[in-house]
Every structure is written in structure tokens, then in C-alpha cells.
Backbone as JSON, one array per atom type, in Angstrom:
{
  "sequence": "XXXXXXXXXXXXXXXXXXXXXXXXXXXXXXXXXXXXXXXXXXXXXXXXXXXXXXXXXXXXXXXXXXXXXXXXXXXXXXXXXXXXXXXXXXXXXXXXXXXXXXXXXXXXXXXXXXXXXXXXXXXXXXXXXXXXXXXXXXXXXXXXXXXXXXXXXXXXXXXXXXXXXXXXXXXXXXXXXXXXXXXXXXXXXXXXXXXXXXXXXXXXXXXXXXXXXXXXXXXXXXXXXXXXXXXXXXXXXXXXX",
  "N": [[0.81, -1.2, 0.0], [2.02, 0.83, 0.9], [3.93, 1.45, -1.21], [1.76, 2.45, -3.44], [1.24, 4.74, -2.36], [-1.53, 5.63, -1.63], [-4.25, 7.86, -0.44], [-6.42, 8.81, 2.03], [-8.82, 10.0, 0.38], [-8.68, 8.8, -2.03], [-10.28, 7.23, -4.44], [-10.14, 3.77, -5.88], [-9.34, 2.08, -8.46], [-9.58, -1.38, -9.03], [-8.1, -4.01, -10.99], [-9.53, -7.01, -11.57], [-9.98, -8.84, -9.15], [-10.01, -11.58, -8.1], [-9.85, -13.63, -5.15], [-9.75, -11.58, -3.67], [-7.44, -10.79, -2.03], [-5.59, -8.09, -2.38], [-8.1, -6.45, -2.67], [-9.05, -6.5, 0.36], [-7.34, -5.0, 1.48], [-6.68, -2.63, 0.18], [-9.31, -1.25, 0.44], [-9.64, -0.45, 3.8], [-7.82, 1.85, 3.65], [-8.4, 3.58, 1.55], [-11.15, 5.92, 0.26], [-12.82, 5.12, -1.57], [-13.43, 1.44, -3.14], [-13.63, 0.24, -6.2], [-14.12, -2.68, -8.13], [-13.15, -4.4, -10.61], [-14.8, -7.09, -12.08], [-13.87, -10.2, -14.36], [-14.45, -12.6, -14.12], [-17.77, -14.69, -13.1], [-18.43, -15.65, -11.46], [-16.36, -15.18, -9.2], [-16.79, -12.51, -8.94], [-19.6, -12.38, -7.6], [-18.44, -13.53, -5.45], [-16.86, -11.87, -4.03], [-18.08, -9.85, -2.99], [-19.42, -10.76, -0.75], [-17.05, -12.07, 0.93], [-15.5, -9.89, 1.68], [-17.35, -8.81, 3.19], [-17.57, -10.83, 5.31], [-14.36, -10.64, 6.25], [-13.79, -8.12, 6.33], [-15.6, -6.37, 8.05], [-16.1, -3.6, 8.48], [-15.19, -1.75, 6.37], [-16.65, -2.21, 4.15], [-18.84, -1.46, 2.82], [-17.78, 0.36, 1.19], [-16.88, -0.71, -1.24], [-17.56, -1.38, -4.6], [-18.2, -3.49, -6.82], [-17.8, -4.47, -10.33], [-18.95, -6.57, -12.86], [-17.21, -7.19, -15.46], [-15.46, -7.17, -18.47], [-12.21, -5.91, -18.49], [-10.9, -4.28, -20.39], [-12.66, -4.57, -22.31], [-14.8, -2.43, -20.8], [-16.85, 0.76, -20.93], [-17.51, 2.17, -19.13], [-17.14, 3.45, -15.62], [-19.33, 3.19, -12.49], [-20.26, 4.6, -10.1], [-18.5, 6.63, -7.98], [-15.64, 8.18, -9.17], [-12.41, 7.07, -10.33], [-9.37, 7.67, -8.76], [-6.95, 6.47, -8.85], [-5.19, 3.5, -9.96], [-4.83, 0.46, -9.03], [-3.36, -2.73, -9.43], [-3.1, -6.17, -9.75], [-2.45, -7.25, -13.2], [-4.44, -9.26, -14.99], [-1.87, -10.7, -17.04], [-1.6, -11.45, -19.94], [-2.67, -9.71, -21.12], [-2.23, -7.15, -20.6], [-0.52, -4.85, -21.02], [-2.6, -3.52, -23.29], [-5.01, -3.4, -21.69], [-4.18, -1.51, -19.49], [-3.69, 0.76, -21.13], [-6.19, 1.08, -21.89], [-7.87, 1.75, -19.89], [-6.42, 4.0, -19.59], [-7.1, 5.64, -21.08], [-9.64, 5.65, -21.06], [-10.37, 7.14, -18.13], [-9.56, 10.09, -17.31], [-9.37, 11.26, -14.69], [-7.68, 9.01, -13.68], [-5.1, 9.69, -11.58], [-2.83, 8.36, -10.54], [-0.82, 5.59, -11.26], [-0.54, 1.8, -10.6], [0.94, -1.22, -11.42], [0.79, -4.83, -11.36], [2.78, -6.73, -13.09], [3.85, -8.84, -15.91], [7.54, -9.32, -15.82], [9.22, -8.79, -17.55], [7.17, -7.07, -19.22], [6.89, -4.76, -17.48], [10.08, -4.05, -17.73], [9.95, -3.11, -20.7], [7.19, -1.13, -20.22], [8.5, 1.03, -18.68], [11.07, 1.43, -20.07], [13.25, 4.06, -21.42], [13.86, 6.24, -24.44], [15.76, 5.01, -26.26], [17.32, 2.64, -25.4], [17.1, -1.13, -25.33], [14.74, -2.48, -24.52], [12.6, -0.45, -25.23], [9.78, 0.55, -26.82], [6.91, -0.02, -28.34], [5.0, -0.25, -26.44], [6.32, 0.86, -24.47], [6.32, 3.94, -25.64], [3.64, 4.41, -25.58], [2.6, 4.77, -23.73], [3.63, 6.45, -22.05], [2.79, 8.41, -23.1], [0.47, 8.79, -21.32], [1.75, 9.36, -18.94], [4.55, 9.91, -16.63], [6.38, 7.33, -16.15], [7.71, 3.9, -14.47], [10.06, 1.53, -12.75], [8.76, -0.16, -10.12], [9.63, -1.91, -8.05], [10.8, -5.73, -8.15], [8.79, -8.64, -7.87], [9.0, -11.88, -7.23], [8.88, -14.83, -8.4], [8.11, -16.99, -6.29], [6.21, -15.94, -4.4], [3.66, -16.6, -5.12], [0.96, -18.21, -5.73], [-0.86, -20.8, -7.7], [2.43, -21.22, -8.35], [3.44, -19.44, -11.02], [5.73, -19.39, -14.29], [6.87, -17.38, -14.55], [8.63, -14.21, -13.72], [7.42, -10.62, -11.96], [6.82, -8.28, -12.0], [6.28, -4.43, -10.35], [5.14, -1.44, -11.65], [4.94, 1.63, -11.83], [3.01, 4.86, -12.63], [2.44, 8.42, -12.98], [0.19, 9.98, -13.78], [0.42, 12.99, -16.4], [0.29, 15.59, -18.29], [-0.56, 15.53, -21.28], [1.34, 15.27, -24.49], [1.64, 18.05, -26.91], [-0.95, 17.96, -29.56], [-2.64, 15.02, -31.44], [-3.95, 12.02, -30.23], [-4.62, 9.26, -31.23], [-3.5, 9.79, -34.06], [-0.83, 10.09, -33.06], [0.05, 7.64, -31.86], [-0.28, 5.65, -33.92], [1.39, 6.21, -36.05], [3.77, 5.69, -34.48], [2.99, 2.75, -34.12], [3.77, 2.01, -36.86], [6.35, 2.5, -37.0], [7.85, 1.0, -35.39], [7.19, -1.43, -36.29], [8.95, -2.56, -38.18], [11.47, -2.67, -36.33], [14.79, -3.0, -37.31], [14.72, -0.71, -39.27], [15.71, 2.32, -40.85], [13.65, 5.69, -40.45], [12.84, 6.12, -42.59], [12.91, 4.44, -43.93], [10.75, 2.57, -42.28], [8.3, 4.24, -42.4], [7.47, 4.45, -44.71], [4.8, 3.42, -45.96], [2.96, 4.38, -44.23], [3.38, 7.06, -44.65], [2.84, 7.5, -47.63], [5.07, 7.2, -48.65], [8.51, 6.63, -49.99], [10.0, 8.57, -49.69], [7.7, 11.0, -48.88], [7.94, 10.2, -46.4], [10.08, 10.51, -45.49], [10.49, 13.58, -46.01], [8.12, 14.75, -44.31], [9.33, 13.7, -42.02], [11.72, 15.55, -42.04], [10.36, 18.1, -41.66], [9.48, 17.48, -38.87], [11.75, 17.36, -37.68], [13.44, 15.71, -37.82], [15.97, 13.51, -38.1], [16.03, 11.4, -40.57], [17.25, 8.82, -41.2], [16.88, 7.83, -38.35], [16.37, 5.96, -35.82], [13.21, 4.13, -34.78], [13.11, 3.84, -31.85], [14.96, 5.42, -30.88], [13.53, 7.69, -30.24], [10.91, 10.12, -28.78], [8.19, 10.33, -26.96], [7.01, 13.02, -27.16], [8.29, 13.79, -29.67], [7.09, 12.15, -31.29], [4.31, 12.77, -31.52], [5.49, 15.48, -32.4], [5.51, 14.81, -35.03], [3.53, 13.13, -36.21], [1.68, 15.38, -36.16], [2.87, 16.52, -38.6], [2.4, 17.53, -41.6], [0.88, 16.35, -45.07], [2.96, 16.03, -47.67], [2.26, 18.15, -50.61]],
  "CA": [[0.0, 0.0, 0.0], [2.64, 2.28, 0.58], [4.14, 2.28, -3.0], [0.52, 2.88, -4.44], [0.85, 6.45, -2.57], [-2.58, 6.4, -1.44], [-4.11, 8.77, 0.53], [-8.12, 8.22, 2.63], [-9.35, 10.6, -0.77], [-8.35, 8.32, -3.26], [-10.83, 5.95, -5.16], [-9.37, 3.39, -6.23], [-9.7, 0.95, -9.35], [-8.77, -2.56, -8.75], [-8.96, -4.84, -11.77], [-9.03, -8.94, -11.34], [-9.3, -8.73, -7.77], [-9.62, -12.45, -7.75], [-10.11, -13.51, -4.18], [-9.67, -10.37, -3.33], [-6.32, -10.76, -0.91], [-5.75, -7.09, -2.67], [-9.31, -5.29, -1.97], [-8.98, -6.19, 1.59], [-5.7, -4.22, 1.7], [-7.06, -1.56, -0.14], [-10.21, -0.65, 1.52], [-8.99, 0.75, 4.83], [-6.83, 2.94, 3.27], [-9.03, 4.73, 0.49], [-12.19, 5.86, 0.32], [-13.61, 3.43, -2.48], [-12.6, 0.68, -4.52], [-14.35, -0.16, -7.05], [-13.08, -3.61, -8.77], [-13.66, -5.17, -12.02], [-13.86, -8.53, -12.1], [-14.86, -11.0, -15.48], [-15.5, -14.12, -13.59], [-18.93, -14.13, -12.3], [-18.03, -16.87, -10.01], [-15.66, -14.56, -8.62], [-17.75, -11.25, -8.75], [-20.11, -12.69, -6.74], [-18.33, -14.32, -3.98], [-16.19, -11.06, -3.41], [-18.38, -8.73, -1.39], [-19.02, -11.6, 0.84], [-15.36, -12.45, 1.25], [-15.1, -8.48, 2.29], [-18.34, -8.46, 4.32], [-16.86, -11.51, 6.63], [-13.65, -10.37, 6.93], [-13.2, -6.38, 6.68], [-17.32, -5.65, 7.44], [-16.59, -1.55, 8.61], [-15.36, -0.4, 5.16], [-17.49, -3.35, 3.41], [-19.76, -0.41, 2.2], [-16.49, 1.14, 0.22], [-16.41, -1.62, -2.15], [-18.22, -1.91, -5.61], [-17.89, -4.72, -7.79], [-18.15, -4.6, -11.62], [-18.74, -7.76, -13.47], [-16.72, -6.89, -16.45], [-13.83, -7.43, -18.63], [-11.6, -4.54, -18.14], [-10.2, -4.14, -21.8], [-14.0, -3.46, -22.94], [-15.31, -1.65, -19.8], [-16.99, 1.95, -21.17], [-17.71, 3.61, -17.72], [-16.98, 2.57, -14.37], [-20.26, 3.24, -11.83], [-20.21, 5.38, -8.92], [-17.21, 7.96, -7.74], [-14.69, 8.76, -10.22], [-11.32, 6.81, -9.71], [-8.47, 8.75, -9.06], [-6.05, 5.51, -9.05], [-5.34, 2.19, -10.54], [-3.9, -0.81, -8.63], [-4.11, -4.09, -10.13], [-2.07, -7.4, -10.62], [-3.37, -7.54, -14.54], [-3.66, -10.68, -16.23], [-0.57, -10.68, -18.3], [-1.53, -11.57, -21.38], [-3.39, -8.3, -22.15], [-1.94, -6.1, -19.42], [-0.37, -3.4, -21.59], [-4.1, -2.45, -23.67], [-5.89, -3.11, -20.41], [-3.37, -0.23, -18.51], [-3.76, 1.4, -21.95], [-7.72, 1.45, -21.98], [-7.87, 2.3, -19.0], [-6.05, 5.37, -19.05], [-7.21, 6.78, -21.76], [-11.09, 5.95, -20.33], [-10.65, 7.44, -17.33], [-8.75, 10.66, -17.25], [-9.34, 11.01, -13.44], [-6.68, 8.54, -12.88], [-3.94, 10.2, -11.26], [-1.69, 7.37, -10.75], [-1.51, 3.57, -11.26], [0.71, 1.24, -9.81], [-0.15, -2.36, -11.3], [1.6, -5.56, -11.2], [2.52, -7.18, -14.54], [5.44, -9.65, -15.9], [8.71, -8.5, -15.43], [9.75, -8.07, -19.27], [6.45, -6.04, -19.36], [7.06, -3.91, -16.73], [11.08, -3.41, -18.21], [9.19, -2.49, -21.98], [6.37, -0.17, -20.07], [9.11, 1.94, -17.88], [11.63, 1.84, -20.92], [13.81, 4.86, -21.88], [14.38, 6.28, -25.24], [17.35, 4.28, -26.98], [17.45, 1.45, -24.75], [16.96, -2.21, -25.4], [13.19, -2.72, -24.13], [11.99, 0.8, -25.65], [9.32, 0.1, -27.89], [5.41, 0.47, -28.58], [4.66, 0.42, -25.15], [6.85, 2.15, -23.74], [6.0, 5.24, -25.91], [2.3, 4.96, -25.56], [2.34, 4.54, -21.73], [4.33, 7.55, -21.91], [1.67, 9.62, -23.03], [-0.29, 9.32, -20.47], [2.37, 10.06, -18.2], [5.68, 9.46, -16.28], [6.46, 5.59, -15.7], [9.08, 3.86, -13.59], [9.72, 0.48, -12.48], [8.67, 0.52, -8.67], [9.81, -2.93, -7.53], [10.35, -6.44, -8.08], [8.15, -9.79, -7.66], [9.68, -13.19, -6.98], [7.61, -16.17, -8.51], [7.68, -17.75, -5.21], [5.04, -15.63, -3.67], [2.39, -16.55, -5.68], [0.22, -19.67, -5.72], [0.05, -21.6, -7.84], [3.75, -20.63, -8.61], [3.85, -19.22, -12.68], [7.24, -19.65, -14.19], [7.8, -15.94, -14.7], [8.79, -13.2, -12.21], [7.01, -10.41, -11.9], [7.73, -6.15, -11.81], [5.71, -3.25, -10.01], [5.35, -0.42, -12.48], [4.24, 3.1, -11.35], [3.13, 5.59, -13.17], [2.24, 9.48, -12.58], [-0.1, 10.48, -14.88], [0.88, 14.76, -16.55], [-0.59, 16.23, -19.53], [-0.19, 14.17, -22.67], [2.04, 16.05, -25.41], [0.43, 18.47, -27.82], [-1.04, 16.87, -30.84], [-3.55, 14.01, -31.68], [-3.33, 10.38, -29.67], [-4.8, 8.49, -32.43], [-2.77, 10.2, -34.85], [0.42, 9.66, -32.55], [0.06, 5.93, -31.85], [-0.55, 5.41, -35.55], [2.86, 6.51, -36.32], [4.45, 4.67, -33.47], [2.75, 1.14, -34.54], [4.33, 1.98, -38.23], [7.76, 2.94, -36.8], [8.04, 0.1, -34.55], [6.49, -2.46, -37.18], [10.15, -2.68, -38.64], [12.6, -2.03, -36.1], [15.77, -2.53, -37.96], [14.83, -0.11, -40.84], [15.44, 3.43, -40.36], [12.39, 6.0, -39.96], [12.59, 6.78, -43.53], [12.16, 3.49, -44.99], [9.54, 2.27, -41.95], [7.06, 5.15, -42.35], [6.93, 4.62, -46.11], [3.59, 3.26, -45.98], [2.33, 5.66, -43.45], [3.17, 8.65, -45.41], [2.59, 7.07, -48.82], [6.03, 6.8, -49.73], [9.36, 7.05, -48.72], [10.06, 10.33, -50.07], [7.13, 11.6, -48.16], [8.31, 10.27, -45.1], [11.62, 11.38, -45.09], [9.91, 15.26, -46.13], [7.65, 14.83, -42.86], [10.49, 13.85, -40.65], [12.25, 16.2, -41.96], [9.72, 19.16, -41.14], [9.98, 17.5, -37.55], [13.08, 18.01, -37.04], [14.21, 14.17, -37.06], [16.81, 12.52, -39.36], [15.1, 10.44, -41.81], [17.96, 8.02, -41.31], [17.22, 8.27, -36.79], [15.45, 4.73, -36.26], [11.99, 4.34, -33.91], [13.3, 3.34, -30.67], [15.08, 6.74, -30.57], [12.11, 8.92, -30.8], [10.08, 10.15, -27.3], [6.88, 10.53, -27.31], [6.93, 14.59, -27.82], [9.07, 13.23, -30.78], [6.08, 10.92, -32.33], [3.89, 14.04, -31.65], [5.41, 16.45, -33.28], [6.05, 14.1, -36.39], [2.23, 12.85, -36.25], [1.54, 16.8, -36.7], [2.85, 17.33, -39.63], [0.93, 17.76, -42.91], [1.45, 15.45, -45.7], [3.74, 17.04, -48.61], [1.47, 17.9, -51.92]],
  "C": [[0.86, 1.27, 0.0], [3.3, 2.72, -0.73], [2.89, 2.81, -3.27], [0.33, 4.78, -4.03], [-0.74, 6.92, -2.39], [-3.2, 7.19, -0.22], [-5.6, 8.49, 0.67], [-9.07, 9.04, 1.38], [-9.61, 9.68, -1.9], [-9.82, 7.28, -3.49], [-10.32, 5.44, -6.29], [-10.34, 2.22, -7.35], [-8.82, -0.37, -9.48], [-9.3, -3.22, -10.23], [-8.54, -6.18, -11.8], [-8.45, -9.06, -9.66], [-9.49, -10.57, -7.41], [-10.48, -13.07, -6.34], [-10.18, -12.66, -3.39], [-8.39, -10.1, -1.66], [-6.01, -8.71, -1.09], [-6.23, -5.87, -1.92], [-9.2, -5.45, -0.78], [-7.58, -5.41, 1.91], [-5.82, -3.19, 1.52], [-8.42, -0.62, 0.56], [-10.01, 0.12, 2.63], [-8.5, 1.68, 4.39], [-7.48, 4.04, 2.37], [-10.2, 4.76, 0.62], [-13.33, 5.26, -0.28], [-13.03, 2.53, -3.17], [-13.81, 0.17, -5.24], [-13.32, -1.62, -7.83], [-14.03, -4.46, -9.38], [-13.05, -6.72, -12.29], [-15.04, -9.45, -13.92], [-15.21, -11.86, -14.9], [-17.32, -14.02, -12.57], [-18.82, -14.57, -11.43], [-17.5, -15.75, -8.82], [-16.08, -13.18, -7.93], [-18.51, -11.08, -8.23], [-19.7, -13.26, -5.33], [-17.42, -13.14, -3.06], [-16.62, -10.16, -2.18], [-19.02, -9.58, -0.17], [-17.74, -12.13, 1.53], [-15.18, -11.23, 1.91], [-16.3, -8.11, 3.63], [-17.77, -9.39, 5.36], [-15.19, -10.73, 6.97], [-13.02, -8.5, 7.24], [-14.75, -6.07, 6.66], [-17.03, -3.9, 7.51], [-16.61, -1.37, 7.3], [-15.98, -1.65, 4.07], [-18.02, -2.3, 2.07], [-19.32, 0.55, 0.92], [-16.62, 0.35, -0.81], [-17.93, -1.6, -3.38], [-17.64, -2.9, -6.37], [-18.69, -4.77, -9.08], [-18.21, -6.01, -12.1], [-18.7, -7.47, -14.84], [-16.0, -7.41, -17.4], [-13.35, -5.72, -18.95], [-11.13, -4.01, -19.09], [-11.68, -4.08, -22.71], [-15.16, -2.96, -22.34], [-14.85, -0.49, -20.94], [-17.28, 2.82, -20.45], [-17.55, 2.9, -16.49], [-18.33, 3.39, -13.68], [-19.51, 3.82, -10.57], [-19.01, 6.55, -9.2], [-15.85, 7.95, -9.0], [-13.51, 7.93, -9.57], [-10.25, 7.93, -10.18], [-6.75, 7.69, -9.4], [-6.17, 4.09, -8.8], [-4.77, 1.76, -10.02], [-4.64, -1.99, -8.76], [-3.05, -5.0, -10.66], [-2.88, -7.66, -11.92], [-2.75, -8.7, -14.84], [-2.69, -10.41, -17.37], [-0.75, -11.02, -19.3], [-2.22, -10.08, -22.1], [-3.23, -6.93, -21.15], [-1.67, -4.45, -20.15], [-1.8, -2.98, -22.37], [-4.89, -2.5, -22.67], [-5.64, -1.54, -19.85], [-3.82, 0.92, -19.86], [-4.98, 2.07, -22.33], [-7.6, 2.21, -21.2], [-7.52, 4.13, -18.42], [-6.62, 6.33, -19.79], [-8.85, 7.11, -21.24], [-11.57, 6.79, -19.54], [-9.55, 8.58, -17.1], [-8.69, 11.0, -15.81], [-7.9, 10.34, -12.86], [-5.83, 9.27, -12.66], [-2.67, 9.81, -11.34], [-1.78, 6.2, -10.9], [-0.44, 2.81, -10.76], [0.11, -0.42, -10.39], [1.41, -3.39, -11.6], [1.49, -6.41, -12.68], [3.66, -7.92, -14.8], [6.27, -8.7, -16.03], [9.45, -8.18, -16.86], [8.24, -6.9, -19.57], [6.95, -4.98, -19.07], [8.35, -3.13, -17.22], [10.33, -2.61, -19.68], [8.34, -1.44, -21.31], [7.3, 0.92, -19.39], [10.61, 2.44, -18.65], [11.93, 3.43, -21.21], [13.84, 5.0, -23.32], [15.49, 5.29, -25.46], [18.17, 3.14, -26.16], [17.03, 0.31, -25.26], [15.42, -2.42, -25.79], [12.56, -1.58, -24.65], [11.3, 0.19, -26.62], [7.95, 0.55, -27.99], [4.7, 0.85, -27.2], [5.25, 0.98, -24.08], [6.48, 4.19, -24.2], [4.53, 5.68, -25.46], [1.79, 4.85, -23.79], [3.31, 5.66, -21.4], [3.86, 8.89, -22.39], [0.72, 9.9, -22.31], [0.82, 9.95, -19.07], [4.06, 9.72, -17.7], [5.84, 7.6, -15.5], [7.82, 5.65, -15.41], [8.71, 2.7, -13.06], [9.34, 0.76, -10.75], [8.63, -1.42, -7.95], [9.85, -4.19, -8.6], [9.41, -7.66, -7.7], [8.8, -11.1, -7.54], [7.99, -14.26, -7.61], [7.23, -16.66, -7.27], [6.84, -17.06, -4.17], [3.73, -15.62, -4.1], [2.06, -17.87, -5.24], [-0.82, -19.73, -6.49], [1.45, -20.61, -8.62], [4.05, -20.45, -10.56], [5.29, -19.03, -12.72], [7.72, -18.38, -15.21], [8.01, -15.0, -13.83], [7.91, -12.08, -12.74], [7.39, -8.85, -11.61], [6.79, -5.23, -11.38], [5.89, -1.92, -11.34], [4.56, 0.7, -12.21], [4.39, 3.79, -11.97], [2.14, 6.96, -12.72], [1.64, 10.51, -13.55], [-0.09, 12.5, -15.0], [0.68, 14.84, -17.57], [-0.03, 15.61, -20.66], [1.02, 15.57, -23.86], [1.25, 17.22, -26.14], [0.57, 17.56, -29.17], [-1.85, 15.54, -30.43], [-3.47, 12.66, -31.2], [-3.35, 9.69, -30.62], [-3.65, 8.9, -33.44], [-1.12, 9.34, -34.88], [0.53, 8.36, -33.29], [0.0, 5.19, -33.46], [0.73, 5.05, -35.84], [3.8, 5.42, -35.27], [4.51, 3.08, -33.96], [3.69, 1.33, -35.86], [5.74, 2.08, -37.87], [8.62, 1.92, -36.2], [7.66, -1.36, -35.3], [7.69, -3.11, -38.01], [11.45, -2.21, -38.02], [14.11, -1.8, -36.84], [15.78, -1.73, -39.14], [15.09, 1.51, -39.76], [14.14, 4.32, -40.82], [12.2, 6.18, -41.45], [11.9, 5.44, -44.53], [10.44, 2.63, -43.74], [8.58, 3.35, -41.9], [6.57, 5.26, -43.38], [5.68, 4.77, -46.16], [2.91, 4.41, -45.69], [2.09, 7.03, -44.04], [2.72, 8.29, -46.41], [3.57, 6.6, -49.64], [7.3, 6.89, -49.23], [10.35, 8.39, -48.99], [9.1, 11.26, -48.96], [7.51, 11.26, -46.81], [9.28, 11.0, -44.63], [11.43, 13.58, -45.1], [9.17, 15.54, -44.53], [8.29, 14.67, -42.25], [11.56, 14.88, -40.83], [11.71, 17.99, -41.0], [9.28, 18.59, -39.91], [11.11, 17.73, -36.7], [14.16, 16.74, -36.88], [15.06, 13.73, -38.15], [16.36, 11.4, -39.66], [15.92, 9.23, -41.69], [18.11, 7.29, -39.49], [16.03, 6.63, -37.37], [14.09, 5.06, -34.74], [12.26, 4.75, -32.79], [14.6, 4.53, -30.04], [14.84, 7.92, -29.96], [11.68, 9.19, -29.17], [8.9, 10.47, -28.15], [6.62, 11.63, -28.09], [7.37, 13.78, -29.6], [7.8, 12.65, -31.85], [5.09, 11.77, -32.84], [3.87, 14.82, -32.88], [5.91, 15.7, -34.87], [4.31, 14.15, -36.82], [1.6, 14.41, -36.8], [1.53, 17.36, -37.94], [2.18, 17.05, -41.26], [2.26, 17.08, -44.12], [2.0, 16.23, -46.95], [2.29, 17.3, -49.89], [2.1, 17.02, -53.05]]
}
């Protein structure tokens, strides 16, 4: 609880609370949680799992019966932050829905595999830098915020596991859709440089290299370079005649 940084204000969005070892952790501490769960099995047996063993803040707790990757509104108070071990197979567009759904969030803190977590907290011109590192970088500042050991889970999965915190701050200027567009195309061929992977994108690879040029980027600079601002102000610019 104390990485997550929350404070008795916060409402919080849990998603796949599971048995809910989690929501009872979370409750005391914030003023709601709301948590999205797909199993119904599960979605149902939670707010009795919270009424026997935490009944005071029982009353804090909503429960969605969802899936969290095509949830269009969450019910009741507005969350202001996300904590959530996400199922790993769809963790990055879950964190990714999510943020863009709910601009409220403030911060998120969620637990995800540990090559995720290195790719989502990724630097420019590093190794792991890549699609999601840029687009989890428009919603805000990311950072790894711990490891996981397999051996505290049950049953024991045979990957480890990474904390990733992020601090969501005003997105770049310029179009998301637009962005991300560009990103998927740039990243769709890492070993090419930007001039020959954006061909498509622009129409050609003349026009690409003209648009990166009126960004300011060397047509010859490859994806995994780029920052976000960077994708931005490329995404911006107007296609040659």
C-alpha cells in the first residue's frame, strides 16, 4: 500500500481482484474501490469475502462484473487511481484502456510480468523501448517501482514479476490516435530506419523522409530513438502535396 501512494481521498480501481487478498488491503486505506472482475463466479463471492472479513469499510467496495479491456464507464465515484495485478496476457491495452477511459486517474501502480514492466518503464534508446513504452508515456511518467519473486504466488507461474508506477501529466500536444498510428508503423520494422519504416504511413518514402524532416528528425534516426513529444510532433505534420 505504501508504494501505491494512497491517501483516505483516493478511489481506487482494482482490476481482477480475484479472491480479493488485494481489496482487503485496499479498503482501509481509500475511500472506495471499485473492482472489475470478469468471472462471475468470482464477482459474486467477493463482497461476501469483504463483508466476513473487513465488514466496517465493506460499504467502500463496488464490484463490476466486467472485462476490463471493454469496460466503457466505471459506476459510482470517479477513480483517481489504478492498482491491479493484470492478467498478463493483455496487461499493456488493459493499462492502456484504462487510461485513456478514465482521465481522473492520477496514478496507477499495477503488477505485470517482469519483461512487461522493463518495456512499459523503458527509456528512449534502450533495449526494451518500444510500442509500449511510448504509448504509456503519453499518459504520463512511468518507472519500475519494484520487483516480484515467482515464489510468492500460488500456484507458482514460471515468470517473475515487476511493479510499475506511473504518474499520470498532460499528454504532449497533438492528436493520440494520430500519434500511436505513427508509433505502430515505426516500430512495425525495427531494424529499418524511420525513412524506410514510415513509407507506408506517409505514402512513400520520399514523403516520409519530407515529414520527418519538417519535424526536425533525421530520416535516417530509427523508432526506438524517438520520445513521445518526438512521435507528436512528427504525427503533426501535414502530408507534402
Amino acid at each position: 500500500m505504501r508504494t501505491a501512494e494512497l491517501t483516505p481521498e483516493d478511489v481506487v480501481l482494482e482490476v481482477g481482484p480475484g479472491l480479493g487478498s488485494l481489496t482487503l488491503g485496499l479498503l482501509p486505506v481509500a475511500a472506495h474501490v471499485t473492482a472489475v472482475e470478469i468471472d462471475p463466479r468470482l464477482a459474486a463471492l467477493l463482497p461476501r469475502t469483504v463483508a466476513e472479513r473487513a465488514p466496517e469499510p465493506a460499504d467502500r467496495l463496488t464490484v463490476v462484473e466486467a472485462d476490463a479491456l471493454r469496460i466503457r464507464e466505471v459506476p459510482g465515484p470517479a477513480p483517481t487511481a489504478l492498482v491491479a495485478n493484470l492478467p498478463y496476457n493483455v496487461a499493456v491495452p488493459v493499462l492502456l484502456h484504462l487510461l485513456e477511459l478514465l482521465p481522473t486517474l492520477r496514478r496507477a501502480l499495477v503488477l505485470v510480468q517482469a519483461e512487461v514492466a522493463e518495456r512499459l518503464a523503458a527509456a528512449p534508446g534502450s533495449a526494451a523501448y518500444g510500442v509500449p513504452s511510448v504509448k504509456a508515456a503519453w499518459y504520463g511518467e512511468v518507472r519500475r517501482a519494484g520487483n516480484v519473486g515467482r515464489r510468492v504466488f500460488w500456484p507458482e507461474p514460471n515468470v517473475d514479476s515487476g511493479l510499475v508506477a506511473l504518474d499520470r501529466r498532460p499528454p504532449p500536444p497533438g492528436d493520440r490516435v494520430a500519434t500511436f498510428a505513427v508509433v505502430d508503423a515505426a516500430f512495425a520494422t525495427r531494424r529499418k530506419g524511420l525513412r524506410a519504416a514510415l513509407a507506408r504511413w506517409a505514402g512513400s518514402p520520399a514523403a516520409a523522409e519530407a515529414r520527418l524532416r519538417a519535424a526536425g528528425i533525421d530520416p535516417t534516426t530509427r523508432g526506438e530513438q524517438l520520445s513521445v513529444e518526438d512521435f507528436a510532433r512528427l504525427a503533426a505534420t501535414e502530408a507534402p502535396a
